[in-house]
CHARMM-style PDB file with segment names, atoms N, HN, CA, C and O in Angstrom:
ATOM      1  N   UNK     1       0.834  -1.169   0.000  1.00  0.00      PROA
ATOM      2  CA  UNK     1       0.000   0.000   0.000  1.00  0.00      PROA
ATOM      3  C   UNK     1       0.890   1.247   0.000  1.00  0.00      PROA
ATOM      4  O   UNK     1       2.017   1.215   0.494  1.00  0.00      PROA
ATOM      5  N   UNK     2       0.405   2.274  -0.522  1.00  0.00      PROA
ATOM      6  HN  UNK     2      -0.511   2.301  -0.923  1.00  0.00      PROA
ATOM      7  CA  UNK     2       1.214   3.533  -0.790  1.00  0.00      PROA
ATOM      8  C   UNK     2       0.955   4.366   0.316  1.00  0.00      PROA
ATOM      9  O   UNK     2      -0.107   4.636   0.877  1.00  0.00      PROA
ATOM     10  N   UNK     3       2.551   4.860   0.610  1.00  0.00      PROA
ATOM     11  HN  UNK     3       3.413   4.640   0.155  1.00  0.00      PROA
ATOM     12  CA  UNK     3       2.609   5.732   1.816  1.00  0.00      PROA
ATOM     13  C   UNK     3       1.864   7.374   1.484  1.00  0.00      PROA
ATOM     14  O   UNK     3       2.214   8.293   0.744  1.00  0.00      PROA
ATOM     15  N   UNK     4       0.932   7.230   2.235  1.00  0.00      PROA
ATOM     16  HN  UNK     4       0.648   6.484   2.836  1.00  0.00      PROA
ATOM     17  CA  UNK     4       0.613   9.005   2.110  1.00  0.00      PROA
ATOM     18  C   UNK     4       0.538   9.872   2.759  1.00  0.00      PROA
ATOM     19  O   UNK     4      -0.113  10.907   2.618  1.00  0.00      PROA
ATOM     20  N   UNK     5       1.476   9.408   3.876  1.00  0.00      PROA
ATOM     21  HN  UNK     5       2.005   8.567   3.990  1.00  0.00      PROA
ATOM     22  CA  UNK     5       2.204  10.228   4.463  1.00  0.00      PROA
ATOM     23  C   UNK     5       1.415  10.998   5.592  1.00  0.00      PROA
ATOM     24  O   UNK     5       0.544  10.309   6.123  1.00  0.00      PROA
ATOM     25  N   UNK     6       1.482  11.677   5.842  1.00  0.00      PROA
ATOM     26  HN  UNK     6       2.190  12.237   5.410  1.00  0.00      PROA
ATOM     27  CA  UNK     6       0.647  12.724   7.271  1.00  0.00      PROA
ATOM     28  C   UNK     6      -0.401  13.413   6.419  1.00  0.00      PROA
ATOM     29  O   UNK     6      -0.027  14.262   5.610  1.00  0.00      PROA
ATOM     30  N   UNK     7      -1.573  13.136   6.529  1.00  0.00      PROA
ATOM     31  HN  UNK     7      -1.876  12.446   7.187  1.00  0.00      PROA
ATOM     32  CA  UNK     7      -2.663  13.418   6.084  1.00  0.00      PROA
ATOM     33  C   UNK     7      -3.679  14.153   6.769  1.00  0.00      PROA
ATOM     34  O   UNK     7      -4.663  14.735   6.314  1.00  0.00      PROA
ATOM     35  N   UNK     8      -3.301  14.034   7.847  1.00  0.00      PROA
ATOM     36  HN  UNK     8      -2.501  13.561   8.216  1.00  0.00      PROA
ATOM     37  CA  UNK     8      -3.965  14.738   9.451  1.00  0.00      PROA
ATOM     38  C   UNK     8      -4.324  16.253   9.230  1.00  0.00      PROA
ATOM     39  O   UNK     8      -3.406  17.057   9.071  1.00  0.00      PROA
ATOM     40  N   UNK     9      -5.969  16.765   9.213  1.00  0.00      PROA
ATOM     41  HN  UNK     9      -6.714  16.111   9.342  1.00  0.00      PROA
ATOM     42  CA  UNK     9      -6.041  17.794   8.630  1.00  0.00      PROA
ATOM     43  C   UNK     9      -5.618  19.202   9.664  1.00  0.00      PROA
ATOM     44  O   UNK     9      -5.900  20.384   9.467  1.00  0.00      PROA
ATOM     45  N   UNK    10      -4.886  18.613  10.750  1.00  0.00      PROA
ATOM     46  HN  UNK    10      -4.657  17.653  10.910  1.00  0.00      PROA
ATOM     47  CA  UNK    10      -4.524  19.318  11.817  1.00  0.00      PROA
ATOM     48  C   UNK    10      -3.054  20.387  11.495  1.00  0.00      PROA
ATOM     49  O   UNK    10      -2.669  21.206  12.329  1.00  0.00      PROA
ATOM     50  N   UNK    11      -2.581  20.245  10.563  1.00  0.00      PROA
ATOM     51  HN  UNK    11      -2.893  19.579   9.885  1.00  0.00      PROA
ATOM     52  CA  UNK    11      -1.486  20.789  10.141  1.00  0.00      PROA
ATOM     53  C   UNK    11      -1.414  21.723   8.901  1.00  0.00      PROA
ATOM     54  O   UNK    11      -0.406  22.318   8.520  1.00  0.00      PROA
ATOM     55  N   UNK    12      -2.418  21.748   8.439  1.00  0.00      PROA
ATOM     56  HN  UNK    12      -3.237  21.265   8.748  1.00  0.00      PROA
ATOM     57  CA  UNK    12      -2.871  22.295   7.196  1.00  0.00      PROA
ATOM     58  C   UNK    12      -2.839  24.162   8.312  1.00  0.00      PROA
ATOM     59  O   UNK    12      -2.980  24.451   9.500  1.00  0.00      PROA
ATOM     60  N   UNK    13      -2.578  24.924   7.055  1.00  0.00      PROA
ATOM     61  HN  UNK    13      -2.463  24.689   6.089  1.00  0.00      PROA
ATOM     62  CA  UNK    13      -2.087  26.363   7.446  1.00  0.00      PROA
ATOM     63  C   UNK    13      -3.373  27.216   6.707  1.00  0.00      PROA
ATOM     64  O   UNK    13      -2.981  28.104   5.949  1.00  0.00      PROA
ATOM     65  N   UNK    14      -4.695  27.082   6.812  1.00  0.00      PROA
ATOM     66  HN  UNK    14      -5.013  26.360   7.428  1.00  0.00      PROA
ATOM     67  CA  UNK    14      -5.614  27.626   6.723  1.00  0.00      PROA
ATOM     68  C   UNK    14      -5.716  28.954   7.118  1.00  0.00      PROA
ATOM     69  O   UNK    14      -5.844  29.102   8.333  1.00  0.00      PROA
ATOM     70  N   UNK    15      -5.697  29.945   6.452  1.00  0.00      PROA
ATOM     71  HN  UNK    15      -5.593  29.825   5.465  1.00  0.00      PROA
ATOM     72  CA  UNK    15      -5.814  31.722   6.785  1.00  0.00      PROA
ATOM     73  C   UNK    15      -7.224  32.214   7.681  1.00  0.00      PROA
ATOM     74  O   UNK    15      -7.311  32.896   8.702  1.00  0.00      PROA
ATOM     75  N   UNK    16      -8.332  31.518   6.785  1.00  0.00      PROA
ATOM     76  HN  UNK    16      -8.262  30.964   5.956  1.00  0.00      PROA
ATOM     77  CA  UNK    16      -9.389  31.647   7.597  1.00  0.00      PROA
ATOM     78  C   UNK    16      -9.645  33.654   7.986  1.00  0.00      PROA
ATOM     79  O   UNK    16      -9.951  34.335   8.964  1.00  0.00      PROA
ATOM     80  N   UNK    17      -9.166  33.967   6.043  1.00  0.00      PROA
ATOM     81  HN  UNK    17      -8.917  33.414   5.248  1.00  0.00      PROA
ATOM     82  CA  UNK    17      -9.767  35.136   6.142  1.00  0.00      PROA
ATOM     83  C   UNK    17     -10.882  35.825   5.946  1.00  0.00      PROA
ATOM     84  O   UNK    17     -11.664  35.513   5.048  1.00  0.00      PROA
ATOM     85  N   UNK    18     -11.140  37.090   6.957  1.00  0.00      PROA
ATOM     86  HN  UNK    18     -10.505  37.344   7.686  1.00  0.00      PROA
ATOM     87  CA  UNK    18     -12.442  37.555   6.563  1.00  0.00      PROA
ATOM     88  C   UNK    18     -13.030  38.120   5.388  1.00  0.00      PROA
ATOM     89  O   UNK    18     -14.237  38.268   5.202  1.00  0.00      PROA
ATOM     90  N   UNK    19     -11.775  38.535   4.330  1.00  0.00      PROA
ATOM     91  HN  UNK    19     -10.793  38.415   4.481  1.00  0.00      PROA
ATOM     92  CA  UNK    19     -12.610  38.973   2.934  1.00  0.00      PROA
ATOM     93  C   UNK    19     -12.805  37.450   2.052  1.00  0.00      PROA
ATOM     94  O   UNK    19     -13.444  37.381   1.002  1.00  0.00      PROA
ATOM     95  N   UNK    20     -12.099  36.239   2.729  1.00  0.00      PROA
ATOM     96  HN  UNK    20     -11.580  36.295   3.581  1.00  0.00      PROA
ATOM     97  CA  UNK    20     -12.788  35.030   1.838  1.00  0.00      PROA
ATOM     98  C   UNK    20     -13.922  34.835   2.198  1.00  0.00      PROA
ATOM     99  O   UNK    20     -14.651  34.636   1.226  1.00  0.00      PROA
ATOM    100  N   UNK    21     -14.691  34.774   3.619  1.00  0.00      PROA
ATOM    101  HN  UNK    21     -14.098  34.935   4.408  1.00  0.00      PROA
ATOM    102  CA  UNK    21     -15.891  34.615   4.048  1.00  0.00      PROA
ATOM    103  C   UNK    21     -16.604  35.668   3.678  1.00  0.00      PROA
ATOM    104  O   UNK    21     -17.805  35.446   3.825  1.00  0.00      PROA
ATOM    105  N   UNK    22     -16.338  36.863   3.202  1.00  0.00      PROA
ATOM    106  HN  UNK    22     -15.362  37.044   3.082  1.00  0.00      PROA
ATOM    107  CA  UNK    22     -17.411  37.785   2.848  1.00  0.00      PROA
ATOM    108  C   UNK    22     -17.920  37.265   1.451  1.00  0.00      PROA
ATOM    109  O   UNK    22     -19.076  36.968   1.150  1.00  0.00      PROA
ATOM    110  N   UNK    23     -16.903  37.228   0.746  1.00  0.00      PROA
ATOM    111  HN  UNK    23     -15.964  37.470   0.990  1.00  0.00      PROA
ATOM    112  CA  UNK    23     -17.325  36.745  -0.387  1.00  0.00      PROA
ATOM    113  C   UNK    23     -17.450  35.229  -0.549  1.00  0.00      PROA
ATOM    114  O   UNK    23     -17.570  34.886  -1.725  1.00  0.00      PROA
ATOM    115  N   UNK    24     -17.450  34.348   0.251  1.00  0.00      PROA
ATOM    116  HN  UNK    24     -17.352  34.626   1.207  1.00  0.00      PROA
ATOM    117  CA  UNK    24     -18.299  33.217   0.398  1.00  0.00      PROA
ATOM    118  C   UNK    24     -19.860  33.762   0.640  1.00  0.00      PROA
ATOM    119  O   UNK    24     -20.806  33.268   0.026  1.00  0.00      PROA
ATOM    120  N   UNK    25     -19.990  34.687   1.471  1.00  0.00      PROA
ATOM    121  HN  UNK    25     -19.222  35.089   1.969  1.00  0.00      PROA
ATOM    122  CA  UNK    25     -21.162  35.294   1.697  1.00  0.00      PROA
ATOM    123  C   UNK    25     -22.242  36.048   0.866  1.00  0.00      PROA
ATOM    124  O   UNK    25     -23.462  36.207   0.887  1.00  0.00      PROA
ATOM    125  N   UNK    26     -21.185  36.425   0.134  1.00  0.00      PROA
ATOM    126  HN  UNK    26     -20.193  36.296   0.117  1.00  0.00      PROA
ATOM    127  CA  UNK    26     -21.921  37.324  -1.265  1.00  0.00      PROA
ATOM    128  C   UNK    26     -22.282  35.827  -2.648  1.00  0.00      PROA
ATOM    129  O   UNK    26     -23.366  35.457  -3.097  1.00  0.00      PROA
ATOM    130  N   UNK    27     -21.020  35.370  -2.920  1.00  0.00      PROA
ATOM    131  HN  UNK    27     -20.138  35.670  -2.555  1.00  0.00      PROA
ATOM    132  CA  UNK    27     -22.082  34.384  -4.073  1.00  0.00      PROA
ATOM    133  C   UNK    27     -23.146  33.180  -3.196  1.00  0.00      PROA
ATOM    134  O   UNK    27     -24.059  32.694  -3.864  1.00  0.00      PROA
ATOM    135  N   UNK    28     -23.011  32.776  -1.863  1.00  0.00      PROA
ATOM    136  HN  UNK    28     -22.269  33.170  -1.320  1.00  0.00      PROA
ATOM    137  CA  UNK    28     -24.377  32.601  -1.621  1.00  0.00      PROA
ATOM    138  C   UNK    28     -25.684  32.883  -1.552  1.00  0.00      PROA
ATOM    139  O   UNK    28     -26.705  32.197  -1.498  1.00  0.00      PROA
ATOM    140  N   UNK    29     -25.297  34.782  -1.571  1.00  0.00      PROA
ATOM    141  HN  UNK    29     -24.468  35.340  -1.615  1.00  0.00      PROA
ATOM    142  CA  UNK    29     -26.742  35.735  -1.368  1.00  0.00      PROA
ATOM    143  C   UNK    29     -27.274  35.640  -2.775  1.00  0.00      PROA
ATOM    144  O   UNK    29     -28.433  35.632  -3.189  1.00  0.00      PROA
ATOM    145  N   UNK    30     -26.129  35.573  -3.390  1.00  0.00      PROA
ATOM    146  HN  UNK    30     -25.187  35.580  -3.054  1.00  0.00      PROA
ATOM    147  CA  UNK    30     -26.566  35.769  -5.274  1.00  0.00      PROA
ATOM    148  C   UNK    30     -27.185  34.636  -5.662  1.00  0.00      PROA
ATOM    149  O   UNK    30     -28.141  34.790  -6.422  1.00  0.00      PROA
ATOM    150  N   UNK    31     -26.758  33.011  -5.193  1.00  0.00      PROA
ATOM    151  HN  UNK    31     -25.981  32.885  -4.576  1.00  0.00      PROA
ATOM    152  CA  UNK    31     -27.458  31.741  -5.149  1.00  0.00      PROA
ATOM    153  C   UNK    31     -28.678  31.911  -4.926  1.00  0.00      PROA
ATOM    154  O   UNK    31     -29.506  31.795  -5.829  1.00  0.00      PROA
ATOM    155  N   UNK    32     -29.038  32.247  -3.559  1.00  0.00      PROA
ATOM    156  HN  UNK    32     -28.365  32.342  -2.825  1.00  0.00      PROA
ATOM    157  CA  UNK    32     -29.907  32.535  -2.934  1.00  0.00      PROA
ATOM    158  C   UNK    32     -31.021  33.326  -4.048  1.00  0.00      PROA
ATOM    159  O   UNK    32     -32.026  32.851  -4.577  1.00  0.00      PROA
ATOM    160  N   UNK    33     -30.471  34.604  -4.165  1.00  0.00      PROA
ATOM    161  HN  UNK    33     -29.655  34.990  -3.735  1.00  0.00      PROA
ATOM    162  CA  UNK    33     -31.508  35.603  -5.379  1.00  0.00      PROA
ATOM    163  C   UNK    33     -31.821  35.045  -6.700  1.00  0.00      PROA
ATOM    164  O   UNK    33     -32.950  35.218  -7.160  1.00  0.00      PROA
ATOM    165  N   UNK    34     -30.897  34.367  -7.380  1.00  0.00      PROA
ATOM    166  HN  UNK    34     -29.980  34.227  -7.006  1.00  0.00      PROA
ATOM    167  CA  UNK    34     -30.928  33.551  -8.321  1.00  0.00      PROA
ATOM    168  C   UNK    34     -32.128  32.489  -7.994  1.00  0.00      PROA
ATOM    169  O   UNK    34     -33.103  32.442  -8.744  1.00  0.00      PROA
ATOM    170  N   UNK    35     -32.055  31.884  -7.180  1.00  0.00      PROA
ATOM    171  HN  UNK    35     -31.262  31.923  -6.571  1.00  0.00      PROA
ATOM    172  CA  UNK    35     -32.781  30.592  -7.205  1.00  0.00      PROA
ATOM    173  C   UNK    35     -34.471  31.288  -7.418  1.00  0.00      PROA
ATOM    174  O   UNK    35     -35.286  31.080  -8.317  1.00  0.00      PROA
ATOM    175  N   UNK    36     -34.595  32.511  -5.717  1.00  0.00      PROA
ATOM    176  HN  UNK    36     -33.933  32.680  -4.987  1.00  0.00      PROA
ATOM    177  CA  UNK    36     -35.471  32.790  -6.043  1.00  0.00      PROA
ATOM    178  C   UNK    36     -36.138  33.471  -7.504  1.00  0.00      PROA
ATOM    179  O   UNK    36     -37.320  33.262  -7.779  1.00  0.00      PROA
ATOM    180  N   UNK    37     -35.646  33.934  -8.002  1.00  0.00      PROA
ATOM    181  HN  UNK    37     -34.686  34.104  -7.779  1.00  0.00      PROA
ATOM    182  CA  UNK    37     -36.222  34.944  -9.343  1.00  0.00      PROA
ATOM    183  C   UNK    37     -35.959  33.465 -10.186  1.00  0.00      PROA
ATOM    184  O   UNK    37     -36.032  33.898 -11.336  1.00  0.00      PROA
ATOM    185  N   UNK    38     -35.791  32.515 -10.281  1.00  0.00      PROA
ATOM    186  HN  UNK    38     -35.732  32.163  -9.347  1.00  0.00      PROA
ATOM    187  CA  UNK    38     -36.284  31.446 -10.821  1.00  0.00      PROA
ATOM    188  C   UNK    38     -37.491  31.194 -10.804  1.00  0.00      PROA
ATOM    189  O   UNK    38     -38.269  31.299 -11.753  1.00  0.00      PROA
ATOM    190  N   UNK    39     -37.797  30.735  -9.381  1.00  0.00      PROA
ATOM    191  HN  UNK    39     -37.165  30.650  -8.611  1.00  0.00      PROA
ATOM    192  CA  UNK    39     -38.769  30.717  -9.230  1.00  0.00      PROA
ATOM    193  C   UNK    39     -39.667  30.939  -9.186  1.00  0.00      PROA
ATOM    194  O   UNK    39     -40.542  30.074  -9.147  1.00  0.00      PROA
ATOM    195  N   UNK    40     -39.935  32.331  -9.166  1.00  0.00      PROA
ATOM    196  HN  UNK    40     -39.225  33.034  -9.198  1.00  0.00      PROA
ATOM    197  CA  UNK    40     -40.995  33.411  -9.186  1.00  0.00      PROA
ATOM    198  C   UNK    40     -41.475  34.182 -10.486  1.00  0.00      PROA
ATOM    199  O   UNK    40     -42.473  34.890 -10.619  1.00  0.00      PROA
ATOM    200  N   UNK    41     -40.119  33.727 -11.763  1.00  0.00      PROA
ATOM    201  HN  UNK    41     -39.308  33.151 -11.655  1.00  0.00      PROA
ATOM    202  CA  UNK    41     -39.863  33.600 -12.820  1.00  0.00      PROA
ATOM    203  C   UNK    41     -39.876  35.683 -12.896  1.00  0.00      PROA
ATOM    204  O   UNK    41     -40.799  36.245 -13.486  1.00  0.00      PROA
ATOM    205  N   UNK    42     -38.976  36.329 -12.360  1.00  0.00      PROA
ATOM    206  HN  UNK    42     -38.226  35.873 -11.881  1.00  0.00      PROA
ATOM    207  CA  UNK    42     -38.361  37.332 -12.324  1.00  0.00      PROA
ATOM    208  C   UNK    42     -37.354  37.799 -12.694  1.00  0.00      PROA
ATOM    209  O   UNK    42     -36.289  37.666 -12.092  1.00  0.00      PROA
ATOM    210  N   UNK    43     -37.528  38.521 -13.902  1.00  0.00      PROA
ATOM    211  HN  UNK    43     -38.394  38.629 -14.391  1.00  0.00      PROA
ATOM    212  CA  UNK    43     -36.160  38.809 -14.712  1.00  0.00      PROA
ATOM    213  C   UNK    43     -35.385  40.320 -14.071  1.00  0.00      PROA
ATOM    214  O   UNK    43     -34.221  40.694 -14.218  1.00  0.00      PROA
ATOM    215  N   UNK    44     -36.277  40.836 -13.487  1.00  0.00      PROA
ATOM    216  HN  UNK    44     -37.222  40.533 -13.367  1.00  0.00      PROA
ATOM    217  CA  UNK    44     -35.556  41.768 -12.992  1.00  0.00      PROA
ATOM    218  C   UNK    44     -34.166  41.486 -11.731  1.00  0.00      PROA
ATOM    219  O   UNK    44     -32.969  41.764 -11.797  1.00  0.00      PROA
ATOM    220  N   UNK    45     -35.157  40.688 -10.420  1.00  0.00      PROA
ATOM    221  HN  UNK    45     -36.130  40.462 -10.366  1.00  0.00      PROA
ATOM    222  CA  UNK    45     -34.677  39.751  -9.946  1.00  0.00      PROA
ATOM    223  C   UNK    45     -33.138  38.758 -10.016  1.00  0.00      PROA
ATOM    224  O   UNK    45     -32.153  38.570  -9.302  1.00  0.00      PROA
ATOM    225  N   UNK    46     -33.581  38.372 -11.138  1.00  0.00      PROA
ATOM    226  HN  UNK    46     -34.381  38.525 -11.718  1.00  0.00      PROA
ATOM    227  CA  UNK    46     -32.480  37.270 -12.046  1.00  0.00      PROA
ATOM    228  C   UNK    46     -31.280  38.236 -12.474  1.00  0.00      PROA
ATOM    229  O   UNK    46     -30.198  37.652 -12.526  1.00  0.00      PROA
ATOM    230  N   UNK    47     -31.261  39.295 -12.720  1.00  0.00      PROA
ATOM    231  HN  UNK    47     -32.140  39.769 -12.677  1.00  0.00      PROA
ATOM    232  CA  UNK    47     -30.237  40.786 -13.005  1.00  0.00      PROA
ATOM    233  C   UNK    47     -29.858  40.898 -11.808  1.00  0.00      PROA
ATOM    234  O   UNK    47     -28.634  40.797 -11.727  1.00  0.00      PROA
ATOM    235  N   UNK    48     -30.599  41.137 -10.392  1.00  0.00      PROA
ATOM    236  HN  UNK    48     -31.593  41.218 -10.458  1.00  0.00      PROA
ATOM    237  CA  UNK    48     -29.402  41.668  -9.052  1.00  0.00      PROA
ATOM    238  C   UNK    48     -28.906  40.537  -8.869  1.00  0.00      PROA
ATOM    239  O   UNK    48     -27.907  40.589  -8.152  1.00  0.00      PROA
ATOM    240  N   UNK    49     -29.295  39.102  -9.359  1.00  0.00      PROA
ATOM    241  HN  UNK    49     -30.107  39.060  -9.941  1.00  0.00      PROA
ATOM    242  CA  UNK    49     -28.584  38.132  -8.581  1.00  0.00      PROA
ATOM    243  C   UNK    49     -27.663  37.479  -9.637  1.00  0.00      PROA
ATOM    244  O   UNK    49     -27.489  36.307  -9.303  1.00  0.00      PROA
ATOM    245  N   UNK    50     -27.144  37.713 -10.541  1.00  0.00      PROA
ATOM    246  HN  UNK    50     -27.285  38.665 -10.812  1.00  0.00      PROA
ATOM    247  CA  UNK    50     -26.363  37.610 -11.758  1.00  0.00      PROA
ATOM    248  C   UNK    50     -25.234  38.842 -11.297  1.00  0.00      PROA
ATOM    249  O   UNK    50     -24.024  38.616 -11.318  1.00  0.00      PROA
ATOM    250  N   UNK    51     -25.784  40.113 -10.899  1.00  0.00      PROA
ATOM    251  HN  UNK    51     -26.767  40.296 -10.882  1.00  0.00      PROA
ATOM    252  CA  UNK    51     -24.482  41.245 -10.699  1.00  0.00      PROA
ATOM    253  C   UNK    51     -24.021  40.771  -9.511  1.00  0.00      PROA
ATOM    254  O   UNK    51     -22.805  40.760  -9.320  1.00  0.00      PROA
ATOM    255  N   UNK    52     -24.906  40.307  -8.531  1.00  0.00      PROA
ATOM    256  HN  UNK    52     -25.893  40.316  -8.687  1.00  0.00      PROA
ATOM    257  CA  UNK    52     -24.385  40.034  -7.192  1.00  0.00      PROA
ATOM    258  C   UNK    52     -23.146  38.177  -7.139  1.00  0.00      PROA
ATOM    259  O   UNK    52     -22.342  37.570  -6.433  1.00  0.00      PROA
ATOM    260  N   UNK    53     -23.743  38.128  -8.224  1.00  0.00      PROA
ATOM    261  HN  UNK    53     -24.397  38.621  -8.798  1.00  0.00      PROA
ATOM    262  CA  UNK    53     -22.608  36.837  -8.565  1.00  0.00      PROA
ATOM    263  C   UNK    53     -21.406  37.329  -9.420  1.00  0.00      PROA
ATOM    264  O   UNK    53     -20.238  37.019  -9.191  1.00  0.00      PROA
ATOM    265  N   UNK    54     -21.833  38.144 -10.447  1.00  0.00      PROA
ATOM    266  HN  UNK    54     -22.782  38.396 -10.633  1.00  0.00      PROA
ATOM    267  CA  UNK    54     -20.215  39.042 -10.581  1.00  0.00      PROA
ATOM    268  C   UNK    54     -19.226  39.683  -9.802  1.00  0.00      PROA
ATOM    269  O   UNK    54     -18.002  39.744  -9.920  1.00  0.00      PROA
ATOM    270  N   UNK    55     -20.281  40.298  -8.716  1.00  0.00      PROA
ATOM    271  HN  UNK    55     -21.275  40.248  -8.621  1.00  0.00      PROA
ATOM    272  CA  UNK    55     -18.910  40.779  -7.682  1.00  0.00      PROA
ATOM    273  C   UNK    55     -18.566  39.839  -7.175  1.00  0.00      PROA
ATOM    274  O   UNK    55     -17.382  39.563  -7.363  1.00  0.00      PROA
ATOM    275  N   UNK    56     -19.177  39.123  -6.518  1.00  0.00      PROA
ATOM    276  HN  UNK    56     -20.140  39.347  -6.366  1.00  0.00      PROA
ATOM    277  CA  UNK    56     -18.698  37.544  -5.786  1.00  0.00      PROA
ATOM    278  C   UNK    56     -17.500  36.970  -6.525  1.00  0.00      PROA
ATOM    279  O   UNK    56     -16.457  36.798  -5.894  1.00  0.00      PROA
ATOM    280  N   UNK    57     -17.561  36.698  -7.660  1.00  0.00      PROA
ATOM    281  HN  UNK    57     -18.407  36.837  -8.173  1.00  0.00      PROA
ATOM    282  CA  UNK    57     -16.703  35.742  -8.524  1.00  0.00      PROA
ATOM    283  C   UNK    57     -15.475  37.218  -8.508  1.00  0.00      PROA
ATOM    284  O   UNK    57     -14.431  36.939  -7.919  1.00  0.00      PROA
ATOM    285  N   UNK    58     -15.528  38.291  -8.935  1.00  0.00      PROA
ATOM    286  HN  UNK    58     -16.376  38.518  -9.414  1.00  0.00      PROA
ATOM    287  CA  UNK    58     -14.023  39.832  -9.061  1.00  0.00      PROA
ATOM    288  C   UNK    58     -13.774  38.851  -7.858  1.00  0.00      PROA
ATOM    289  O   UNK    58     -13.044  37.873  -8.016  1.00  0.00      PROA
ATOM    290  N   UNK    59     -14.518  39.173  -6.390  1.00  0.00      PROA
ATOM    291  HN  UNK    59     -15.111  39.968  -6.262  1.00  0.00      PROA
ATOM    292  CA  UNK    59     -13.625  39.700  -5.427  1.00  0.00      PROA
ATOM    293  C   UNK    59     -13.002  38.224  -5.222  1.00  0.00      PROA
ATOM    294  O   UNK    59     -11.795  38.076  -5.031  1.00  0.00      PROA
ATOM    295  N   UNK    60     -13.849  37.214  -5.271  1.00  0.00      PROA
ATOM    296  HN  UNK    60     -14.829  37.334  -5.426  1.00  0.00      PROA
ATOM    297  CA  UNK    60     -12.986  36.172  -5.493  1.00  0.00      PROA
ATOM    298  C   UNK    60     -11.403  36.048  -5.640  1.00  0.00      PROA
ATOM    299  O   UNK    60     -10.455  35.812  -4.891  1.00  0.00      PROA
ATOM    300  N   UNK    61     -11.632  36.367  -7.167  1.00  0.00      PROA
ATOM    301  HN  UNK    61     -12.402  36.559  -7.775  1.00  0.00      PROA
ATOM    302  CA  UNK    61     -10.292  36.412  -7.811  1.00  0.00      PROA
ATOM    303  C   UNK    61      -9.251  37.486  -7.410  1.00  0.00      PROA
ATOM    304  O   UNK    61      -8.032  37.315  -7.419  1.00  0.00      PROA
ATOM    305  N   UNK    62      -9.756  38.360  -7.136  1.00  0.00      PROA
ATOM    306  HN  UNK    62     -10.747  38.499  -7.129  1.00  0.00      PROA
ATOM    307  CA  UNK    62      -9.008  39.762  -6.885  1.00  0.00      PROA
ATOM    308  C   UNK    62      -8.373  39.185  -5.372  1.00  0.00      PROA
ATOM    309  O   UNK    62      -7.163  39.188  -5.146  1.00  0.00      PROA
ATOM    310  N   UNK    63      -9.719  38.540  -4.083  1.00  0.00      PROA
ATOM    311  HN  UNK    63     -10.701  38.537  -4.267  1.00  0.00      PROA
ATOM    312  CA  UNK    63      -8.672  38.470  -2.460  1.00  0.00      PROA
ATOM    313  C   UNK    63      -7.774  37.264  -2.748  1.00  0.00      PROA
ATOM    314  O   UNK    63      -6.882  37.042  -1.929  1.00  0.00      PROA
ATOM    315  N   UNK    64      -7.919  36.305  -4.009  1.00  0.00      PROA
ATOM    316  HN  UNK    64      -8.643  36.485  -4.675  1.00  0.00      PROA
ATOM    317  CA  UNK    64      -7.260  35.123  -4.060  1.00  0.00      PROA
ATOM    318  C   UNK    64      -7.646  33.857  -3.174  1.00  0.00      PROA
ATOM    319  O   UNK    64      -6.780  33.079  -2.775  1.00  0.00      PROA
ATOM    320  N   UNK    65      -8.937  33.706  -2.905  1.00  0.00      PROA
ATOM    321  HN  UNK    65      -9.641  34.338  -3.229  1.00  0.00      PROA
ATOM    322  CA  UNK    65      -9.759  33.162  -2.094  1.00  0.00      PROA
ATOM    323  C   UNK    65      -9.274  31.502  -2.046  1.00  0.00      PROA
ATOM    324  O   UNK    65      -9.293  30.873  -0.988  1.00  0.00      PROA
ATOM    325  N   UNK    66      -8.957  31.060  -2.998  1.00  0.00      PROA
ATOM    326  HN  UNK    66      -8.942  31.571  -3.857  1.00  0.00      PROA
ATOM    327  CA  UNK    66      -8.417  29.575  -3.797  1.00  0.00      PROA
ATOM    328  C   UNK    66      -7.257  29.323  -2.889  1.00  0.00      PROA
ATOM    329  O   UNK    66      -7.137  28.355  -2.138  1.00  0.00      PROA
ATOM    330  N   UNK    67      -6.255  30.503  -3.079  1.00  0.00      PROA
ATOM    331  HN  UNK    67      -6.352  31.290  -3.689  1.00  0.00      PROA
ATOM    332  CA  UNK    67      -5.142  30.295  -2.520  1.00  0.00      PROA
ATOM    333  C   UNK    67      -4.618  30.199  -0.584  1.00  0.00      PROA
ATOM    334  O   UNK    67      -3.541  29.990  -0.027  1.00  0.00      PROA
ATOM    335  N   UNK    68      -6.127  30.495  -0.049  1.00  0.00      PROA
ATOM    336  HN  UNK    68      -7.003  30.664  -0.502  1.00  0.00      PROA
ATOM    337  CA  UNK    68      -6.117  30.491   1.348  1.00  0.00      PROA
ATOM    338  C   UNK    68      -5.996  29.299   2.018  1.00  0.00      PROA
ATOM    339  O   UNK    68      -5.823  29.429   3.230  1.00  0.00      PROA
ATOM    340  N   UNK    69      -6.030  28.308   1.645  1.00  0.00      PROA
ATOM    341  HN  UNK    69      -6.171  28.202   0.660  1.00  0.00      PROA
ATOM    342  CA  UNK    69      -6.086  27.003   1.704  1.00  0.00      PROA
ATOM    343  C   UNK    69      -4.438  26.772   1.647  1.00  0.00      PROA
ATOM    344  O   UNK    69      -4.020  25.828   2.318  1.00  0.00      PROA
ATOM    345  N   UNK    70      -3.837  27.261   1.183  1.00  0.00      PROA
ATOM    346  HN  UNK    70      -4.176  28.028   0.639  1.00  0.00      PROA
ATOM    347  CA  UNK    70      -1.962  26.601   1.178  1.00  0.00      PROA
ATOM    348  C   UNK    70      -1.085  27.527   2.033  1.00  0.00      PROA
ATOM    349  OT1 UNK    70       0.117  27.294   2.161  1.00  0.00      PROA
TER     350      UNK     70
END
């Protein structure tokens, strides 16, 4: 069997920053608006929660949200 070594998620160097959780916070709200104006079949709706998923996804990329994890 293959050694894989220390796997223990106790050592992992997690930042556990607050502009990644904001914007965890923001494309959920946009999920959230999205789903509803689905449902309710609201195109206006379906527009704040499409922009509110664009900023989500910038700030994403912009705090480097991916990279908080290493």
């Amino acid at each position: 069997m293959a050694d894989l070594g220390n796997t223990s998620m106790a050592n992992t160097a997690h930042k556990h920053l607050l502009t990644s959780w904001i914007t965890v916070v923001i494309l959920i709200v946009a999920s959230i608006v999205l789903g509803i104006a689905f449902v309710v079949q609201s195109v206006p709706l379906g527009v704040v929660g499409a922009v509110i998923g664009v900023v989500g996804v910038v700030m994403m990329v912009t705090f480097k949200v991916m990279d908080d994890a290493h």
